[in-house]
C-alpha positions, -999 to 999 in steps of 0.1 A, spaced: 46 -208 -47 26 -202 -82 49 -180 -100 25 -165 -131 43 -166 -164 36 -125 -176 40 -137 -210 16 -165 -206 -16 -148 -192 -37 -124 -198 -53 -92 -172 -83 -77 -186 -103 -53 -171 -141 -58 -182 -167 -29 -196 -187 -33 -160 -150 -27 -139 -148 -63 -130 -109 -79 -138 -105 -114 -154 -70 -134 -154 -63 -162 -178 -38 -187 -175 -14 -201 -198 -37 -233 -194 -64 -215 -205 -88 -214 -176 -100 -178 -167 -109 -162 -133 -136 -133 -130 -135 -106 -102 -99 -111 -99 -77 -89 -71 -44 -81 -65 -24 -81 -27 7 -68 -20 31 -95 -7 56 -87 19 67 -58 22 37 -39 13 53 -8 3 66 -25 -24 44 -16 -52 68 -37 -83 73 -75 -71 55 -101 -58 17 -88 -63 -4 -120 -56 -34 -131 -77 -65 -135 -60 -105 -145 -61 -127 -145 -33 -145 -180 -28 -171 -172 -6 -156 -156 24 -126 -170 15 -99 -160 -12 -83 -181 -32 -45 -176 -51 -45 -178 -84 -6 -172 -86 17 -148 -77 34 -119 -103 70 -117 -96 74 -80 -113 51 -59 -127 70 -43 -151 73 -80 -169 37 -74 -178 20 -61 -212 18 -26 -205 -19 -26 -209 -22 -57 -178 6 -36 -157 -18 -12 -156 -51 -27 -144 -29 -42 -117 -18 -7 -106 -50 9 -103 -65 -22 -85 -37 -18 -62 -41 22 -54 -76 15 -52 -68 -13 -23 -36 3 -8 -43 39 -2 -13 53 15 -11 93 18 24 106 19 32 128 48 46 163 33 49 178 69 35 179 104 23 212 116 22 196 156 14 165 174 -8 170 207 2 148 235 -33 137 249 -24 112 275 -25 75 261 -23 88 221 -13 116 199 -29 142 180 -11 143 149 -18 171 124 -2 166 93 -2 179 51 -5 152 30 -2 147 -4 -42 143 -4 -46 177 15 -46 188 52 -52 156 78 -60 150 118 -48 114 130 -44 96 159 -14 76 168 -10 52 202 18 37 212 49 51 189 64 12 193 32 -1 175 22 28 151 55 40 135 78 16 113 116 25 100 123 10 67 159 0 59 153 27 30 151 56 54 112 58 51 85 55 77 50 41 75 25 55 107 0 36 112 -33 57 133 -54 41 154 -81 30 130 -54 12 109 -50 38 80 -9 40 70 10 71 60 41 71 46 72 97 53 97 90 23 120 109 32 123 119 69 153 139 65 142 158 38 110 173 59 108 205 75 130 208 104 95 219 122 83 185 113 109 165 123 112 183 152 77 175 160 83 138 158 114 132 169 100 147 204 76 118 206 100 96 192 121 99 226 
């Protein structure tokens, strides 16, 4: 594992949007990216350097927390990474539709008013150990619940039924 020194490179983000990463050695990579590393709702450690080579990607090295970086650098990172991981968070569910082999979920996010579909409830909904859930619908886009118990008993009512 590449472990990137935060006080020994530098994150720039370039007039035409592009971001370049210099190493400590010196040598810089253009059109640089940033992954989440497991888990991938962890937004603060482990963020992994990348380039594309072709079809390929390539690691540059890996960030071990964010907040070790220039404020400036910590920055372009974060909006790289909201640009890559959109993940609404689920305010409340209004009802989920039962329609045979899925679900119909309607749902407020916090990016407005949203109809998903969920299959299987073993596949599409993860418990984290911090109490938080991530769906996942059928055409692979994530929501997050981060607080179940804190929803509206309506809402939790609504998915605990398909839950069981």
């Amino acid at each position: 594992m590449n472990l990137l020194n935060p006080k020994k490179i530098r994150i720039e983000k370039k007039a035409d949007g592009s971001i370049t990463l210099t190493r400590e050695d010196g040598k810089a990579f253009k059109n640089v990216h940033f992954l989440l590393l497991f888990p991938f709702t962890d937004l603060e450690n482990f963020i992994s350097a990348i380039v594309k080579k072709g079809t390929d990607q390539e690691q540059i090295g890996i960030i071990s927390r964010l907040k070790d970086l220039p404020s400036s650098a910590e920055q372009v990172v974060r909006e790289d990474l909201n640009k890559r991981y959109f993940i609404p968070e689920i305010k409340s569910i209004d009802r989920i539709l039962d329609k045979y082999w899925f679900f119909e979920v309607h749902a407020v996010t916090d990016r407005g008013r949203k109809k998903f579909f969920l299959g299987s409830t073993r596949e599409s909904i993860r418990f984290k150990a911090d109490s938080s859930m991530v769906l996942t619908d059928m055409e692979k886009c994530r929501y997050k619940i981060t607080r179940f118990e804190k929803m509206p008993a309506k809402s939790r009512a609504e998915l605990e039924r398909i839950l069981m």
